[in-house]
C-alpha positions in Angstrom: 62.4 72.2 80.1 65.5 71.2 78.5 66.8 73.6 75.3 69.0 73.5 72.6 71.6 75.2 73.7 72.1 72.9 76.9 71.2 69.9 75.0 74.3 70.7 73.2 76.0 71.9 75.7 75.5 68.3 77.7 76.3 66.5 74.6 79.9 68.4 74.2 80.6 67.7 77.7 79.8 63.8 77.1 82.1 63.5 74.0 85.1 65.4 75.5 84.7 63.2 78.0 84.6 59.8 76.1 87.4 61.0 73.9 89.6 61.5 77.4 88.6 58.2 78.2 89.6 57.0 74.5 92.6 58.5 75.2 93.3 57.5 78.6 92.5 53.6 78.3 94.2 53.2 74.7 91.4 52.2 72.8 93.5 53.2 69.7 95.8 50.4 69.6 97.1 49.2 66.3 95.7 46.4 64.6 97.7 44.1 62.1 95.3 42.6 58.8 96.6 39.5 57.7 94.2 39.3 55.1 92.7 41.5 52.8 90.2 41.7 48.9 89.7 44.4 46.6 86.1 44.6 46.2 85.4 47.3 44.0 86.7 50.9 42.7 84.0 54.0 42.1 85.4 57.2 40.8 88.1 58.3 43.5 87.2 56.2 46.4 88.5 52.3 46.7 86.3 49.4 48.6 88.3 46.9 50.4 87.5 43.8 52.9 89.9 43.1 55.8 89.8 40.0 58.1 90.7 41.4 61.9 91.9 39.5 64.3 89.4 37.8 67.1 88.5 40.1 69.3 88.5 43.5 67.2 85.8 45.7 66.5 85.4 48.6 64.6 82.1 51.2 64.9 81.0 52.5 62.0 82.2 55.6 60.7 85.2 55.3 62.6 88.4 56.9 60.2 91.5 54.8 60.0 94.8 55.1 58.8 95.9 52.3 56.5 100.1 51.7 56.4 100.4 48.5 54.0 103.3 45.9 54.7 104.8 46.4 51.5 106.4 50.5 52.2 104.3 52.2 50.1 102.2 55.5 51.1 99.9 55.1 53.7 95.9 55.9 53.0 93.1 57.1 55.1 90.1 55.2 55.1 85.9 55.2 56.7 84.5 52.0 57.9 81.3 51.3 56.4 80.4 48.0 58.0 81.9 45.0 60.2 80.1 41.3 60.0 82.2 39.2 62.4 85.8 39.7 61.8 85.2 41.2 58.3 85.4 44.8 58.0 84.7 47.1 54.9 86.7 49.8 54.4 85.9 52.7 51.8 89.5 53.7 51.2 90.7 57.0 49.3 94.2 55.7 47.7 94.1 52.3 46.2 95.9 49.1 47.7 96.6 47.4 44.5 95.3 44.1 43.8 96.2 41.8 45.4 96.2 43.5 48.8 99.1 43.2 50.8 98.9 42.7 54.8 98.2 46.0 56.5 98.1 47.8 59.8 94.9 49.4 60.9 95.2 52.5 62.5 91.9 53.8 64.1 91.3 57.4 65.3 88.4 57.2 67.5 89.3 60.2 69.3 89.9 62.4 66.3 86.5 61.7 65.5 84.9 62.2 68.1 87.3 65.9 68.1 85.0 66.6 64.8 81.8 65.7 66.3 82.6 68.1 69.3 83.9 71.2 67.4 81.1 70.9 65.1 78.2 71.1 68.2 80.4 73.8 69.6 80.6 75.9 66.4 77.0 75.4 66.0 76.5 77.4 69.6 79.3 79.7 68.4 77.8 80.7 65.3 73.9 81.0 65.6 73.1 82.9 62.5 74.9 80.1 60.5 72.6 77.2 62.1 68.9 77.3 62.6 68.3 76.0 66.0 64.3 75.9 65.8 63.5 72.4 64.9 65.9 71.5 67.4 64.5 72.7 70.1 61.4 70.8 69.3 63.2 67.4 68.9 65.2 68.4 72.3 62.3 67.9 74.5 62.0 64.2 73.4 65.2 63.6 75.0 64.2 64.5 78.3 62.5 62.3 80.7 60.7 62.7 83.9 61.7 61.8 87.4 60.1 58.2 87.2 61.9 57.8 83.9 58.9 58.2 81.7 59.6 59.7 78.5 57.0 62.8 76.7 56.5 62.1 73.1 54.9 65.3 71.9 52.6 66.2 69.5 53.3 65.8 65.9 53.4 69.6 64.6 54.4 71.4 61.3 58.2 70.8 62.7 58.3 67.9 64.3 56.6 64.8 62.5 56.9 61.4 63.7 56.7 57.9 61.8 55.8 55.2 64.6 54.8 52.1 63.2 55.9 48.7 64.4 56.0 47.1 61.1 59.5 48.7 59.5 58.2 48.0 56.1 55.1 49.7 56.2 56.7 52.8 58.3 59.6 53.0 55.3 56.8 53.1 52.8 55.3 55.6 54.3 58.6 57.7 54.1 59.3 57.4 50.9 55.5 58.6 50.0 56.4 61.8 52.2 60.0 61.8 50.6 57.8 61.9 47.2 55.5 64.9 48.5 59.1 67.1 49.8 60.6 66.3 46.3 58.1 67.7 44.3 57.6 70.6 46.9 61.1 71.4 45.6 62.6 70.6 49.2 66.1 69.6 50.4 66.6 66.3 52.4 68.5 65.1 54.8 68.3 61.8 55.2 70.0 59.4 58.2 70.1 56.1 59.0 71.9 54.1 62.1 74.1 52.6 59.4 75.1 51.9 56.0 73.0 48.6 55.7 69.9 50.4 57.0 70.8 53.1 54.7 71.0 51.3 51.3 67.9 49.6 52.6 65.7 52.6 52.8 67.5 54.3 49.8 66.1 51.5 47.8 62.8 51.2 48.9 62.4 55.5 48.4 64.0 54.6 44.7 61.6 52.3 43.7 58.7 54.6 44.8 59.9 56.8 43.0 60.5 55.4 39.7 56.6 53.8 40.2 55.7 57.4 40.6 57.3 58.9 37.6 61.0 60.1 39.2 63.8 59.6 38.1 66.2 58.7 41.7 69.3 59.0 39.5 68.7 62.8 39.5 67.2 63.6 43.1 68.3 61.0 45.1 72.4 60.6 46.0 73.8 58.0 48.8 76.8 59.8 50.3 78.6 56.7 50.7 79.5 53.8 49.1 76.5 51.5 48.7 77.5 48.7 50.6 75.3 46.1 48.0 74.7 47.0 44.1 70.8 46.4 44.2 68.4 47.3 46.9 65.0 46.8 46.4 65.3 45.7 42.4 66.9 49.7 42.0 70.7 50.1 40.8 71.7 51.4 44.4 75.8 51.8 42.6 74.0 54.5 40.4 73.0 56.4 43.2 76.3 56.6 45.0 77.9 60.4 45.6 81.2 58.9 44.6 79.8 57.9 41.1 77.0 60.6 40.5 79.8 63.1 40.1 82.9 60.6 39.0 80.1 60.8 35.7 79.1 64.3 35.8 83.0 65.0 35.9 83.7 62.4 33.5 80.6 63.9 31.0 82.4 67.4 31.9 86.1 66.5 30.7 84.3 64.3 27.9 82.6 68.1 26.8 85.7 70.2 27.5 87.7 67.9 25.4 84.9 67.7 22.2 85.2 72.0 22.9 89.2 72.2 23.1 88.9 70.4 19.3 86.5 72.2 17.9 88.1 75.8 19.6 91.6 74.5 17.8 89.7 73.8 14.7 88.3 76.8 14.7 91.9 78.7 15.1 92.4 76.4 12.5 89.9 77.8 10.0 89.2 81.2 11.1 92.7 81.9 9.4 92.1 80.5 5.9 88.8 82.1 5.7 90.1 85.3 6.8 92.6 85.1 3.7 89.6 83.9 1.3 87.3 86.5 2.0 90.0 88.9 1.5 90.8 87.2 -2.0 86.8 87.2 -2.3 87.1 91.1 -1.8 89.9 91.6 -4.4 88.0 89.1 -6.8 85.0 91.1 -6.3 86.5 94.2 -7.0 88.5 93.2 -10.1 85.3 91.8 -11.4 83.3 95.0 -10.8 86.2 96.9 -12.7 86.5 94.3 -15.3 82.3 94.7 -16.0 83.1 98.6 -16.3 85.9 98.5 -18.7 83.4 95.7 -20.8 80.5 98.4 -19.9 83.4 101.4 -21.5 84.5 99.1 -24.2 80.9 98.4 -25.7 80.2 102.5 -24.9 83.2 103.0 -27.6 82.3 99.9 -29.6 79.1 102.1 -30.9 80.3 104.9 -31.0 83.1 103.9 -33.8 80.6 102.0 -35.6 78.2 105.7 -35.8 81.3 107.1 -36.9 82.1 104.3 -39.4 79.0 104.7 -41.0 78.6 108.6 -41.1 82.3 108.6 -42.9 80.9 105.7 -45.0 78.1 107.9 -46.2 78.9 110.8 -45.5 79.2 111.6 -49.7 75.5 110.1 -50.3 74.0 112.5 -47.1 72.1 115.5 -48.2 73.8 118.6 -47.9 71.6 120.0 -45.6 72.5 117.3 -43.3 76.2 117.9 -43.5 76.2 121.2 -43.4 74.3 120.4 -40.0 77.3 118.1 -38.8 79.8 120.9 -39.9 78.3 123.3 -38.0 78.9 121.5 -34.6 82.3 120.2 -36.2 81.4 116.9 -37.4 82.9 117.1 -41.3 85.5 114.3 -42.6 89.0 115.3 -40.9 87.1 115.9 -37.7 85.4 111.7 -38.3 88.3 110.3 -39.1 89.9 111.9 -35.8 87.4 110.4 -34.2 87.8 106.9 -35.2 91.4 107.3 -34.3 91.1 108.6 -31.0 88.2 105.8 -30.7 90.3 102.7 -31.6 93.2 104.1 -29.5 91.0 104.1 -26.5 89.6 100.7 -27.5 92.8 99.2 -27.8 93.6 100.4 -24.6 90.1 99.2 -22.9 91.3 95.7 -24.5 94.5 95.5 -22.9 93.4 96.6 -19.4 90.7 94.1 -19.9 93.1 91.5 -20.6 94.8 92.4 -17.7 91.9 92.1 -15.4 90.8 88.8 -16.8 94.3 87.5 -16.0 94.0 88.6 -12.7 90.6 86.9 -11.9 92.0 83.9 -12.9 94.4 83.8 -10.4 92.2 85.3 -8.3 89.4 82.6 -8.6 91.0 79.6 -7.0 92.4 81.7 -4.3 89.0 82.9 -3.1 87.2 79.2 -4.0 85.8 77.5 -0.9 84.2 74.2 -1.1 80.9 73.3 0.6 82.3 71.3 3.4 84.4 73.5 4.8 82.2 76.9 4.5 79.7 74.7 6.4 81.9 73.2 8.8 83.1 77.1 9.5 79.6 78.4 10.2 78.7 75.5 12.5 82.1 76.6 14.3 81.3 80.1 14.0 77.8 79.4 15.4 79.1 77.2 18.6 82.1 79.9 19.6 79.2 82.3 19.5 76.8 80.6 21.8 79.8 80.1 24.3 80.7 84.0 24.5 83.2 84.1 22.0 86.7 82.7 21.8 88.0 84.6 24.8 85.0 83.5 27.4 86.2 79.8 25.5 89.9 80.0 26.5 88.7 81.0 29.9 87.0 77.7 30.2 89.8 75.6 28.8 92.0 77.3 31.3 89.8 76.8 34.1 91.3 73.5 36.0 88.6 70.6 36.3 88.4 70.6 40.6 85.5 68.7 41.8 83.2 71.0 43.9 81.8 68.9 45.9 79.7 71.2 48.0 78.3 72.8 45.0 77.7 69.4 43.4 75.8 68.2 46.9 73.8 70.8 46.8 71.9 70.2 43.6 70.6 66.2 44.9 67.3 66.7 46.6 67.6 64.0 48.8 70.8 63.1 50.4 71.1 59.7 52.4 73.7 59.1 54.9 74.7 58.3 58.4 74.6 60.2 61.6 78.2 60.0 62.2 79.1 61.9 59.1 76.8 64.2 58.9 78.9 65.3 62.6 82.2 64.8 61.4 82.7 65.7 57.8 83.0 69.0 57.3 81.3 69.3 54.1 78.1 68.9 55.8 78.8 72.0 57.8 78.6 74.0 54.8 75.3 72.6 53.5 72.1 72.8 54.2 68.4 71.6 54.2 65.1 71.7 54.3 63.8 69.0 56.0 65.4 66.3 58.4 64.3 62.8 58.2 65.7 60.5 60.6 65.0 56.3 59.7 64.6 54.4 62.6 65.4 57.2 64.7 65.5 55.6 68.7 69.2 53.9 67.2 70.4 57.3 66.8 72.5 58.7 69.2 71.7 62.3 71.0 74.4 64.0 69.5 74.8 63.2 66.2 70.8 63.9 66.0 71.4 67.2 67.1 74.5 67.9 64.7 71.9 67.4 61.9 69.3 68.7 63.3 71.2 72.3 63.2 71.5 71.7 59.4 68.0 72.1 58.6 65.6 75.1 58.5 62.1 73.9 58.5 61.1 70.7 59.5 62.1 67.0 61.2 60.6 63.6 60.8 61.3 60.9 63.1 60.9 57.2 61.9 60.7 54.1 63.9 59.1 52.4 66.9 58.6 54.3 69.8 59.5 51.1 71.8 62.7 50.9 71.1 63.9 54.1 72.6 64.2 52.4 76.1 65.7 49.8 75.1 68.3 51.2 72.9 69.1 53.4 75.7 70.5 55.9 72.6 68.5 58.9 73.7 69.3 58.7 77.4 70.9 61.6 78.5 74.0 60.2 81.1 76.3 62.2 82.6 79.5 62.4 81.0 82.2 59.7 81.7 84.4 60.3 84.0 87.9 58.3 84.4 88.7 56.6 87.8 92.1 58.6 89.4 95.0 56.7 89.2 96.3 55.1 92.7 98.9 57.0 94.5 102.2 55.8 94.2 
């Protein structure tokens, strides 16, 4: 019974050996494109047609280097897709419009250098990679000695889609894709290429907008879609590229609205500070100014009893007076009084004066008009939610770099192709819940199992079972081995 491990193991072996062979024949040559269309720009990434020469192909996936005719800085580049002589490049650097004449530069071997250090880290580093459902989809690789292959059981890990009928089987998909996504699951999902890939992204799409998802949040194409609409569903909207070209764009779009509002705040906060300080001297000098008034009335009646006692003081009875003398209230003593009462009244007025002078100045210094004590509380209220304006300055600071990993990890359901999955090394940071492989028997042995180490619980195989033979994709052959060179 074959494993894993030697699964692996024979697949690491194979591509060593077809990369020596790469190397050996010169499969890397050079090609010269005559002809070349801009086709369309998402986010960072660049989509361009070239015409090759008769007789070159390109496999998908395969990186390029791009060196244009007219000296100015070569690019890197993925192929997505070759119809004939046409080939579709998803480029990182754009070309300019029109496209000058360029020379293709494929790295085959550097590919396949990914693929191989990625199966080899993943027997390296077993606590990183979850081997179990690939030991179950390891023994449908291995066949007996008359050549007949053992398609086991379907199980809790291993779940197989055969249907001859590709519509019906890719329905059936998307209804399981439906079940994972609301079981809160992460997807991986391959196909054998980029057309095959936008054509089951679409149909999964439009199942689930009939079944009340939304396939702009949960579903992302790591590539870009080679056609805009698949299946009547935007297929451009749910592009990797573009999902987080917006989410950045939304991003800047919010860090710019909160850089204004923090500098109008800065703005602000000043002027208020200085008002409420006014409103705190204004406050005070009023509260004096309503005692000296509160003082001055106090002294107001108390000269007016004193007016009218020396005023009729003659016409009281003498017992009366004789009262007032006895606690020192007789004419001299009244008239001091009303002396020492006007002086002090004289003097309330004056300091009263004084205070009313400085409220007036004080008044429109401390004024504040509607507008602007509700624009500062709105302010006030936002820098508040946000932490305060030092947590604010922290995020203005902060420089806007894409994290793509972190941003990968939030889609649900990602869609791409076998070959990626191996050799970008994004992928060997993330990881899933459940593989799903579309029409599985075009999938090569190795870049199954490179994905298949990316997911902890479960794989489901789509396709018909009778192409496996006569793909010949899951057959294991022994590595190749070049032919010695004659002796001289």
């Amino acid at each position: 019974m074959i494993t894993a491990r030697s699964l692996i193991e024979r697949c690491i072996a194979r591509l060593q050996s077809e990369r020596q062979h790469v190397i050996d024949t010169g499969r890397e040559t050079p090609v010269v494109a005559s002809q070349g269309r801009f086709v369309r720009t998402v986010g960072d990434l660049h989509l361009y047609e070239f015409t090759l020469p008769d007789g070159e192909f390109f496999t998908v996936d395969l990186p390029i280097s791009i060196v244009p005719s007219d000296e100015t800085e070569p690019t890197e580049g993925i192929v997505l897709r070759q119809v004939d002589q046409t080939v579709l490049v998803q480029v990182m650097d754009t070309l300019g419009d029109p496209v000058p004449s360029v020379t293709l530069i494929p790295d085959l071997a550097g590919s396949l250098s990914l693929s191989v250090a990625r199966l080899e880290d993943m027997i390296a580093k077993v606590d990183t990679y979850n081997l179990g459902p690939a030991e179950r989809l390891a023994s449908l690789f291995q066949a007996d000695e008359q050549g007949e292959r053992r398609i086991p059981q379907a199980s809790s890990v291993l779940h197989m889609v055969w249907l001859d009928d590709r519509l019906l089987r890719r329905q059936k998909v998307a209804g399981l894709v439906m079940d994972l996504i609301r079981a809160n699951k992460r997807i991986l999902l391959l196909s054998p290429d980029h057309k095959e890939s936008d054509e089951v992204v679409g149909i999964i799409a439009r199942a689930m907008k009939a079944g009340g998802l939304n396939s702009k949040t949960w579903v992302c194409r790591y590539e870009m879609p080679m056609v805009s609409e698949g299946s009547g569903i935007g297929l451009h909207e749910l592009g990797f590229e573009a999902q987080m070209h917006r989410f950045y764009a939304q991003s800047k779009a919010e860090k710019a609205s909160l850089r204004r509002k923090y500098e109008r705040f800065r703005e602000i906060a000043p002027i208020m500070t200085y008002k409420g300080h006014k409103q705190k001297d204004l406050d005070e000098v009023r509260l004096l100014e309503w005692r000296l008034v509160t003082r001055l009335r106090d002294l107001q009646v108390k000269l007016a009893e004193v007016e009218k006692t020396f005023t009729d003081y003659e016409t009281l009875p003498l017992l009366q007076r004789l009262t007032m003398q006895a606690v020192g209230k007789n004419v001299e003593s009244l008239k001091q009084y009303r002396i020492l009462y006007q002086q002090q009244i004289k003097g309330l007025d004056k300091e009263i004066d004084l205070a009313k002078a400085r409220i007036r100045e004080l008044v429109p210094e401390a004024a504040i008009s509607g507008e602007l004590r509700q624009e500062y509380e709105d302010l006030k209220e936002a820098v508040t939610k946000l932490g305060g304006t030092k947590k604010i300055r922290e995020l203005l600071a902060a420089e806007a770099d894409p994290n793509r990993q972190a941003f990968i990890q939030n889609r649900r359901l990602v869609a791409t192709t076998p070959l990626r999955v191996a050799s970008d090394p994004l992928f060997s940071r993330v990881r899933f819940d459940v593989l799903i492989v579309d029409e599985a028997p075009h999938i090569a042995v190795a870049p199954l199992m490179a994905a298949a180490g990316l997911v902890r619980e479960r794989i489901i195989l789509s396709g018909d079972p009778k192409e496996i033979d006569t793909t010949g994709q899951w057959t294991l052959s022994e590595p190749h081995v070049s032919a010695p060179e004659p002796a001289p």
